[in-house]
MIGUTI-31089 format. One record per atom (N, C-alpha, C): x, y, z; residue in one letter; atom name. Coordinates in steps of 0.001 Angstrom, whole numbers, plus 500000, padded with zeros to 6 digits. Example, Ala and Ser with C-alpha at 12.3 -4.5 7.8 and 13.67 -1.06 7.14 Angstrom:
! residues 2
REC/px/py/pz/pakol/lumke
REC/513190/494310/507800/A/N $
REC/512300/495500/507800/A/CA $
REC/513200/496700/507800/A/C $
REC/512850/497750/507080/S/N $
REC/513670/498940/507140/S/CA $
REC/512900/500030/507870/S/C $
END
This chain:
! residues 167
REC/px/py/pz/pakol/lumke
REC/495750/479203/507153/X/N $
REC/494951/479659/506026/X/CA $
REC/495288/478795/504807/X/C $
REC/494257/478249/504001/X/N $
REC/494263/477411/503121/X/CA $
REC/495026/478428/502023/X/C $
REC/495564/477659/501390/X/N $
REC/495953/478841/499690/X/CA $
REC/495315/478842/498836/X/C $
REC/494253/477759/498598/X/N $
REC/493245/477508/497978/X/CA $
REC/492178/478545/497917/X/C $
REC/491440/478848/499468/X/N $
REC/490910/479745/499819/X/CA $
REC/491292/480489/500060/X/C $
REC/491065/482039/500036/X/N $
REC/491235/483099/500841/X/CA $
REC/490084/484153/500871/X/C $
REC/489701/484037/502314/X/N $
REC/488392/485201/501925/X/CA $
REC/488851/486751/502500/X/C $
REC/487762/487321/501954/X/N $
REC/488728/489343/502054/X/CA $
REC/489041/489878/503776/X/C $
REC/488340/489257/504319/X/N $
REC/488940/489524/505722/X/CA $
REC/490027/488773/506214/X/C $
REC/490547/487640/505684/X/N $
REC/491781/487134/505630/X/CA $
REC/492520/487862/505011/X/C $
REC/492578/488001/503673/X/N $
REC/493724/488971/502804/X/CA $
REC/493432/490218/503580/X/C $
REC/492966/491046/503996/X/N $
REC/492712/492269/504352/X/CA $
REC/493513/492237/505607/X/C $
REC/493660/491150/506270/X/N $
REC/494496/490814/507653/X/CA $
REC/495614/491640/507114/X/C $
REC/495898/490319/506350/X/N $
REC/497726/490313/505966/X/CA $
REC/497866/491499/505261/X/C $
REC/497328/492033/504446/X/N $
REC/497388/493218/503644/X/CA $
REC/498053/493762/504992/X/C $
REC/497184/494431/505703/X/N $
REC/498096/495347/507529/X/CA $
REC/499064/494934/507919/X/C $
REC/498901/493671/508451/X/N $
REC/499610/493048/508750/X/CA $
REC/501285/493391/508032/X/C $
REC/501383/492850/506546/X/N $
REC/502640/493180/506279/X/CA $
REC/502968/494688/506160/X/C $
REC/501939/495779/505686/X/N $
REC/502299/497032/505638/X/CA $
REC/502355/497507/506651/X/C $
REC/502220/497126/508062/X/N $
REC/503230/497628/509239/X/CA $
REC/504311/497100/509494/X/C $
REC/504815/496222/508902/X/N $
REC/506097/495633/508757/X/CA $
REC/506954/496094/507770/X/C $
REC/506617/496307/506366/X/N $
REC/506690/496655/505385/X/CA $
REC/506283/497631/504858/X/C $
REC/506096/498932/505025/X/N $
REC/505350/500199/504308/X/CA $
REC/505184/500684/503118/X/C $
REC/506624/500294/501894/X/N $
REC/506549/501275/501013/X/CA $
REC/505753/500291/499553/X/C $
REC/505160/501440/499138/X/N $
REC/504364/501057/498032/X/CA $
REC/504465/502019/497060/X/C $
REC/503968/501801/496320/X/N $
REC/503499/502942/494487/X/CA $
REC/502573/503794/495131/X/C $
REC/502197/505053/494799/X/N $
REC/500827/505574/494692/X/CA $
REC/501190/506565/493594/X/C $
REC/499914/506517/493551/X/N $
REC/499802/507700/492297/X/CA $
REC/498473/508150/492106/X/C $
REC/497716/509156/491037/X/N $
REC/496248/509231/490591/X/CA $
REC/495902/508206/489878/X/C $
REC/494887/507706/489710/X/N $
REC/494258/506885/488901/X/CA $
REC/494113/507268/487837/X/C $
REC/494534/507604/486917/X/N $
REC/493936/508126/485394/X/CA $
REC/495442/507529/484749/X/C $
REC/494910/507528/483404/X/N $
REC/495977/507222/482486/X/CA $
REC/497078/508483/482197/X/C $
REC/498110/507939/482074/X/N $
REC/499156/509064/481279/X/CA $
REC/499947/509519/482741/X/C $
REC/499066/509006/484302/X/N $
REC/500042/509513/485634/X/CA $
REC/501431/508219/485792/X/C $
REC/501833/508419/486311/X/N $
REC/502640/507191/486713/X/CA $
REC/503132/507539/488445/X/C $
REC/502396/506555/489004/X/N $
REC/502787/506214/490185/X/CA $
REC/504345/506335/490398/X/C $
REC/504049/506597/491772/X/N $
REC/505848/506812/492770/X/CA $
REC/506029/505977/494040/X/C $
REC/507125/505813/494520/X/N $
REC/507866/505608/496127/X/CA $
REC/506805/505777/496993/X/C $
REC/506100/505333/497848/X/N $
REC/506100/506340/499204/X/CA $
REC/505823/505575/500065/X/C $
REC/505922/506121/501438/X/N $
REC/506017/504960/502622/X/CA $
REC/504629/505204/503069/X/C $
REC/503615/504589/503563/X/N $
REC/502804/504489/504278/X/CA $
REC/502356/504306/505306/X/C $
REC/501795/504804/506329/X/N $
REC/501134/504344/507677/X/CA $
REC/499939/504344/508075/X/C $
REC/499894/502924/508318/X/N $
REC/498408/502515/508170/X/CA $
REC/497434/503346/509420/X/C $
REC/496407/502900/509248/X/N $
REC/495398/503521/510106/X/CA $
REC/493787/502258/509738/X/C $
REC/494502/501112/509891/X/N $
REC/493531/500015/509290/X/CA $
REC/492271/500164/509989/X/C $
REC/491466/500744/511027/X/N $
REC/490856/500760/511815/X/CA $
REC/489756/501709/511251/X/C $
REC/490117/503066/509644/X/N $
REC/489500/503594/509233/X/CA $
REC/490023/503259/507586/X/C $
REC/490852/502578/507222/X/N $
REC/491125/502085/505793/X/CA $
REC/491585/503015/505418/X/C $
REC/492631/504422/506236/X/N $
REC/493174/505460/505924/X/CA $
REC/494942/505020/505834/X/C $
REC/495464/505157/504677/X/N $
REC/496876/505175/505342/X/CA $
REC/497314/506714/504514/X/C $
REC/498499/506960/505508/X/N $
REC/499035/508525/505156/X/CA $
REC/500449/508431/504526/X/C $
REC/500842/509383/503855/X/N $
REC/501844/509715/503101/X/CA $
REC/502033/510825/503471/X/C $
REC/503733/511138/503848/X/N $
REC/504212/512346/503952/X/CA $
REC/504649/512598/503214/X/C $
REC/504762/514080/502748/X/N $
REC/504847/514495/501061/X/CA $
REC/505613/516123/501565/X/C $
REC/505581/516237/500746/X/N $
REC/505853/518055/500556/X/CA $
REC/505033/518865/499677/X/C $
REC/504756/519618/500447/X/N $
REC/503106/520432/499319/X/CA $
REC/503830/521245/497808/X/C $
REC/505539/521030/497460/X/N $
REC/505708/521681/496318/X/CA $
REC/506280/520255/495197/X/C $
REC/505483/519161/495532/X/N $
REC/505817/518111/494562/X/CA $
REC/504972/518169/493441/X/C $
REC/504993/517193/492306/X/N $
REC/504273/517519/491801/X/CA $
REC/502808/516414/491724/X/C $
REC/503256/515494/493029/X/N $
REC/501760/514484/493524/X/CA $
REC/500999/515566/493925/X/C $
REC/501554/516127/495076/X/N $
REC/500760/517000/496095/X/CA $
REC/500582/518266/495302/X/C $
REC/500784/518939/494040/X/N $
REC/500392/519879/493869/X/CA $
REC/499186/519285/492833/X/C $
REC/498843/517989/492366/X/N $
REC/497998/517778/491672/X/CA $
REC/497039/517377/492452/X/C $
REC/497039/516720/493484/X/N $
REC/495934/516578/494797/X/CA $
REC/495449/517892/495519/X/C $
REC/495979/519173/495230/X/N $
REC/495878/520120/495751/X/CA $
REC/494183/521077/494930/X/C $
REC/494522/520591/493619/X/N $
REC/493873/520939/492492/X/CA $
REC/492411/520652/492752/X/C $
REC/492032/519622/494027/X/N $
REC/490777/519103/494664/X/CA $
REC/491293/517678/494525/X/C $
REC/490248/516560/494928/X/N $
REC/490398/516011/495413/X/CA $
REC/490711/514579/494859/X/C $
REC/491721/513710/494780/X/N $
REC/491953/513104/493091/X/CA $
REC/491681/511469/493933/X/C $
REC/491037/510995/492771/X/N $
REC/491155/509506/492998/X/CA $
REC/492646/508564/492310/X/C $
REC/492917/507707/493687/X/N $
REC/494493/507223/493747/X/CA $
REC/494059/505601/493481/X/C $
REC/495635/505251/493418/X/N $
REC/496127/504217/493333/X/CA $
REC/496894/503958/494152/X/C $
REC/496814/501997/494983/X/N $
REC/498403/502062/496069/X/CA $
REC/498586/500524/495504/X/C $
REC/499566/500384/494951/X/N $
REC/500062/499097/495001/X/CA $
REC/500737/498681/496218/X/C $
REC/501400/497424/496400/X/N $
REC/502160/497044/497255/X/CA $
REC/502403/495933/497127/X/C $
REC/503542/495587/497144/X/N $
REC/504335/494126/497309/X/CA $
REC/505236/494423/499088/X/C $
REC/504761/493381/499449/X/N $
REC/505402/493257/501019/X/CA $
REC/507332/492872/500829/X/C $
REC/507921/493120/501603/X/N $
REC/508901/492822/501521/X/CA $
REC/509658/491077/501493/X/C $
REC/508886/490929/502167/X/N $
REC/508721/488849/501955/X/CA $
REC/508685/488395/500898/X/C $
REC/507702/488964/500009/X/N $
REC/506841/488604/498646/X/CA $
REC/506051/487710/498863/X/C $
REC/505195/487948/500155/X/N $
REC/504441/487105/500987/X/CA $
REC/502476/487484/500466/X/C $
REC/502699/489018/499971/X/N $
REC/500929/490119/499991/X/CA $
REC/501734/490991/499208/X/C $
REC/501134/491014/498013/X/N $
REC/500844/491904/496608/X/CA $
REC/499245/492141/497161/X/C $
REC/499226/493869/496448/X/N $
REC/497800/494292/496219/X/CA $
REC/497811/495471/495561/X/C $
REC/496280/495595/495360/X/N $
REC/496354/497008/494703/X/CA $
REC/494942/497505/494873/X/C $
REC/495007/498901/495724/X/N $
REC/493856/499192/495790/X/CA $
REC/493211/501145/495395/X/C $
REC/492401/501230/495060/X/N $
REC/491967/502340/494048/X/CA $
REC/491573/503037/495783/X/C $
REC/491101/504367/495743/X/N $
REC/491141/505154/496576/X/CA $
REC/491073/507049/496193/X/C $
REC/490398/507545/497069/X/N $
REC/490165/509394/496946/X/CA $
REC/491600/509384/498052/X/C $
REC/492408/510587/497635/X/N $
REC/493621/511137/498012/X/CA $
REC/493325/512224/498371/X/C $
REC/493266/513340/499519/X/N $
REC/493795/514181/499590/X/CA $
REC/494877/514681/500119/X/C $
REC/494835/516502/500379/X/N $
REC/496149/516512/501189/X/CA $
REC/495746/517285/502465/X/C $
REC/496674/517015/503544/X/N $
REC/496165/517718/504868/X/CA $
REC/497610/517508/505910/X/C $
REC/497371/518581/507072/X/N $
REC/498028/518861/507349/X/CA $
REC/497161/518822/509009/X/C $
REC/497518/516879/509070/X/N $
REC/497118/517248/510666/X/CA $
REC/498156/516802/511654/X/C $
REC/498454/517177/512728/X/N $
REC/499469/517920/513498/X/CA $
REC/499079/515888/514469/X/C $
REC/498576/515647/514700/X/N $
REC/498236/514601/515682/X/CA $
REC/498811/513219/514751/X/C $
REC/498448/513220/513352/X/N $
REC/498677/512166/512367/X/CA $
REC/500231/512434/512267/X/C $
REC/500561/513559/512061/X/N $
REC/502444/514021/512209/X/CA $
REC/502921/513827/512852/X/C $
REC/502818/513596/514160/X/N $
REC/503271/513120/515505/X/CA $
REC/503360/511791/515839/X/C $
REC/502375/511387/515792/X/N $
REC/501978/509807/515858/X/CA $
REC/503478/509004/515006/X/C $
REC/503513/509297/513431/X/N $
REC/504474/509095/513000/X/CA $
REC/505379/509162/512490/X/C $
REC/505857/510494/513125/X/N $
REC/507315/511257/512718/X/CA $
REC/508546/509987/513759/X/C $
REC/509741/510199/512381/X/N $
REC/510590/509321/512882/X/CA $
REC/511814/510019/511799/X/C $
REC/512786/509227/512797/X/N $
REC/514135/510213/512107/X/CA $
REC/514139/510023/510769/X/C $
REC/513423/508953/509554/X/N $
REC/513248/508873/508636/X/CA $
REC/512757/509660/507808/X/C $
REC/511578/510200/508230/X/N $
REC/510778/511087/507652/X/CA $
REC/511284/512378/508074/X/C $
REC/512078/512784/509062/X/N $
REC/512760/513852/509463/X/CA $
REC/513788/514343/507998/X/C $
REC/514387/513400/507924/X/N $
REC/515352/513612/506888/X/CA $
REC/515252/514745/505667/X/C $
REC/513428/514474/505660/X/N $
REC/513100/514906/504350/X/CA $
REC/512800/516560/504382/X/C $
REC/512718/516767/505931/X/N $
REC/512012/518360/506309/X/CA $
REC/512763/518383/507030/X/C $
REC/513899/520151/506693/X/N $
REC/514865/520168/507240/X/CA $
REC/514611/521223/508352/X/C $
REC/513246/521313/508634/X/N $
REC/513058/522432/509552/X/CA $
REC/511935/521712/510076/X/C $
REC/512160/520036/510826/X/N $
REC/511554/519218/511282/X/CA $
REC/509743/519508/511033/X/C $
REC/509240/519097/512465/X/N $
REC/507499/519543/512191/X/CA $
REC/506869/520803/512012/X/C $
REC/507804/521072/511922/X/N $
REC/507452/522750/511718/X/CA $
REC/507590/523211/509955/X/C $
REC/508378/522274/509407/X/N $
REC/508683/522994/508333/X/CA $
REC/507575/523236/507538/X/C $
REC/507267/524471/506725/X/N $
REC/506096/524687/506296/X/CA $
REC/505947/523975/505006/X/C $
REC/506288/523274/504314/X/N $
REC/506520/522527/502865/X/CA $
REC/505884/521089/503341/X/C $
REC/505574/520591/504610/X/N $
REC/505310/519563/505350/X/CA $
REC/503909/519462/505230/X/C $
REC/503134/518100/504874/X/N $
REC/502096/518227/504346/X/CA $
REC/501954/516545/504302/X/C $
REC/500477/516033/504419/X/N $
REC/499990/514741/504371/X/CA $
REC/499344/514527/502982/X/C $
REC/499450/512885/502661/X/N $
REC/498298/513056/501433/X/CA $
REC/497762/511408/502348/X/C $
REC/496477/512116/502220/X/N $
REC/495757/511026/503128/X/CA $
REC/495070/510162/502365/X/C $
REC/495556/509142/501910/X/N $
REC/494484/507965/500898/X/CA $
REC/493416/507153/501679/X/C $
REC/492280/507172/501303/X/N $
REC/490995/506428/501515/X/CA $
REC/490679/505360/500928/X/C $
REC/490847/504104/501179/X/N $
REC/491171/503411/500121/X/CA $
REC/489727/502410/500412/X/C $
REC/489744/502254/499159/X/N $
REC/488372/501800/498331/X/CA $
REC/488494/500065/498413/X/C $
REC/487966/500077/497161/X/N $
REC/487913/498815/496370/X/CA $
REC/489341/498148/496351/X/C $
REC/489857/496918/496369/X/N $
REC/491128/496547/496055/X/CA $
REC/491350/494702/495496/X/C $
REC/492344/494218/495416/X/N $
REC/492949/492995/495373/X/CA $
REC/493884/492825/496142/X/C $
REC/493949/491710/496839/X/N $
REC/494816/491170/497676/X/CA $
REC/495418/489721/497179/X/C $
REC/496590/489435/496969/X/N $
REC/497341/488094/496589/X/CA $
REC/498112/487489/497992/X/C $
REC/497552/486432/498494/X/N $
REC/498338/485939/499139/X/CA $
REC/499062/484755/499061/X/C $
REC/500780/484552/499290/X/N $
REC/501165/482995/499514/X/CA $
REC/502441/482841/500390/X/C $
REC/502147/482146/501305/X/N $
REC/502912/481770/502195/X/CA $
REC/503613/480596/501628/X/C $
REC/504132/480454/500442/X/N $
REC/505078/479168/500213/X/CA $
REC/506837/479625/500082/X/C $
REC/506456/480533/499694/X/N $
REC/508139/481115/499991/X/CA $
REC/508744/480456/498752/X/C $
REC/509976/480985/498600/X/N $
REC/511105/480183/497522/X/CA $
REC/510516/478887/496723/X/C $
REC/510876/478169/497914/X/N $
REC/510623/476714/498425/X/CA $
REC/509617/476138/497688/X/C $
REC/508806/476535/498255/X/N $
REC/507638/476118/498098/X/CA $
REC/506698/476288/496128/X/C $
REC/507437/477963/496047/X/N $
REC/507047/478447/495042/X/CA $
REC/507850/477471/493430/X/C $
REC/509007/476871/493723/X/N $
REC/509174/476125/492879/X/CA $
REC/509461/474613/492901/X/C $
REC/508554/473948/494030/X/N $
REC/507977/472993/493904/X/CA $
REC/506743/472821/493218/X/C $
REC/506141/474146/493645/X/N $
REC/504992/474142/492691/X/CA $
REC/504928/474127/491327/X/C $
REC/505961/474906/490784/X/N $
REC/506230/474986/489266/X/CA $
REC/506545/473758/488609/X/C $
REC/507763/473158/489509/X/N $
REC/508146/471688/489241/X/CA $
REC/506769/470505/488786/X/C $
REC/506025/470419/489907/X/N $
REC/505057/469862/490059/X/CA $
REC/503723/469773/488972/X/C $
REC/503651/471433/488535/X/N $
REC/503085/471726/487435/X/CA $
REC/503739/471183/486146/X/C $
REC/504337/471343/486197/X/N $
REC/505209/471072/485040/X/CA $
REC/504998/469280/484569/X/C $
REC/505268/468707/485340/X/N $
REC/505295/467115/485668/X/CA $
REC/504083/466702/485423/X/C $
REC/503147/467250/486307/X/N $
REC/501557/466691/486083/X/CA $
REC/501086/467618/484719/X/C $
REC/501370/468530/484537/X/N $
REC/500723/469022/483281/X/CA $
REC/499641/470037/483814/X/C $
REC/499359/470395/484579/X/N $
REC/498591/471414/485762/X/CA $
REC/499032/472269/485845/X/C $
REC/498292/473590/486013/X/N $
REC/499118/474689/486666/X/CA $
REC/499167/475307/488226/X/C $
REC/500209/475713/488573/X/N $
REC/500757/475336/489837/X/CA $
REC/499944/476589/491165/X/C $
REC/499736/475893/492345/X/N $
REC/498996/476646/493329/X/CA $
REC/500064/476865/494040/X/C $
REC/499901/478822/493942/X/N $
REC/500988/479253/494399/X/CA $
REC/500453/480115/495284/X/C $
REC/498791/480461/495384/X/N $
REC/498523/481363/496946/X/CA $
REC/497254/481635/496658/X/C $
REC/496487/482703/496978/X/N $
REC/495081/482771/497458/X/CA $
REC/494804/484119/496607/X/C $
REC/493988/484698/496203/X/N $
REC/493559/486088/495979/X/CA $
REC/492200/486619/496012/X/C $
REC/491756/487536/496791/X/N $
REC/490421/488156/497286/X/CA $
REC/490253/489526/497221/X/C $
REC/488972/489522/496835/X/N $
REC/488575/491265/496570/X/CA $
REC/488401/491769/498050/X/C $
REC/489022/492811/498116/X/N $
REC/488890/493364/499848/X/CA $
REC/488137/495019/499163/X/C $
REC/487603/495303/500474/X/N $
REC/486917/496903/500582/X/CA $
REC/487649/497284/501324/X/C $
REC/488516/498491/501871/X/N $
REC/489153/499056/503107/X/CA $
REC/488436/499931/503662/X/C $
REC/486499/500681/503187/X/N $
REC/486188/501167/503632/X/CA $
REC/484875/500577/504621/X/C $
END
C-alpha cells in the first residue's frame, strides 16, 4: 500500500485488522462537556458492530440506558501503525451469544459472579462515519522523514488518511 494513497477499504482493512490485535480505545457520547474512557473492544467487522463490556451501574451505561446515545471510538493501535476515530449510535444489551463468543479471563475479572452476574451488560457501538490514519514507516522511517523535511524544506510523508463508513 502506497502512503501516498490510501483508499477507505484499505484503511478500513487495517482499522480490523489492528483492533483484533489491539482492542482498547476511548469511547464515549458524542456531545460536548462528556469525556470519553478505557474500553476494550470486539470487533464484529462483518456488521461495523464492535462491543464493550460494561456494567449497567456505570455512569457510560447508565447514560446509554437513558435511550439511545450517539458515540465516539477513537483508537490508536498498539504499533502506532492506525489512529482513527469514528462517530456511531451506542446502545446497551445484554446478548448471551455476543457474551460467550468473547468472555475471557480478562473480562471475567470484572464480574465477580462470572456470566451470570446481573450488573453484566453490553454497550454495542454502530459505527458510522469515521477517519482512518495510516503509516507503516515505524520509528525509522518516521524520522527520516522529518529529517528529510527539514533539509528539503517540504513537509514530511508520514502515511495515508481516508474517510471510511463501517456501516
Amino acid at each position: 500500500m502506497a502512503d501516498e494513497t490510501l483508499t477507505a477499504a484499505d484503511a478500513e482493512h487495517e482499522f480490523w485488522k489492528h483492533l483484533k490485535s489491539s482492542n482498547t480505545g476511548m469511547l464515549g457520547i458524542d456531545r460536548p462537556g462528556y469525556h470519553s474512557q478505557p474500553m476494550t473492544g470486539y470487533r464484529e467487522e462483518e456488521t461495523g458492530t464492535i462491543w464493550f463490556f460494561t456494567r449497567d451501574d456505570t455512569d457510560l451505561a447508565r447514560d446509554i440506558a437513558g435511550g439511545g446515545q450517539s458515540g465516539m471510538f477513537t483508537y490508536g493501535s498498539k504499533d502506532q501503525e492506525v489512529w482513527a476515530c469514528f462517530h456511531g449510535s451506542m446502545t446497551l444489551q445484554r446478548d448471551q451469544a455476543v457474551i460467550d463468543k468473547h468472555w475471557n479471563p480478562i473480562v471475567a475479572a470484572w464480574y465477580p459472579d462470572g456470566k451470570d452476574d446481573p450488573h453484566l451488560t453490553l454497550i454495542r457501538f454502530d459505527g458510522d462515519d469515521g477517519r482512518v490514519w495510516v503509516s507503516k514507516k515505524g520509528a525509522t522511517g518516521f524520522f527520516f522523514e522529518i529529517a528529510k523535511a527539514n533539509l528539503t524544506k517540504t513537509t514530511p510523508n508520514v502515511g495515508g488518511v481516508a474517510d471510511v463508513n463501517l456501516d
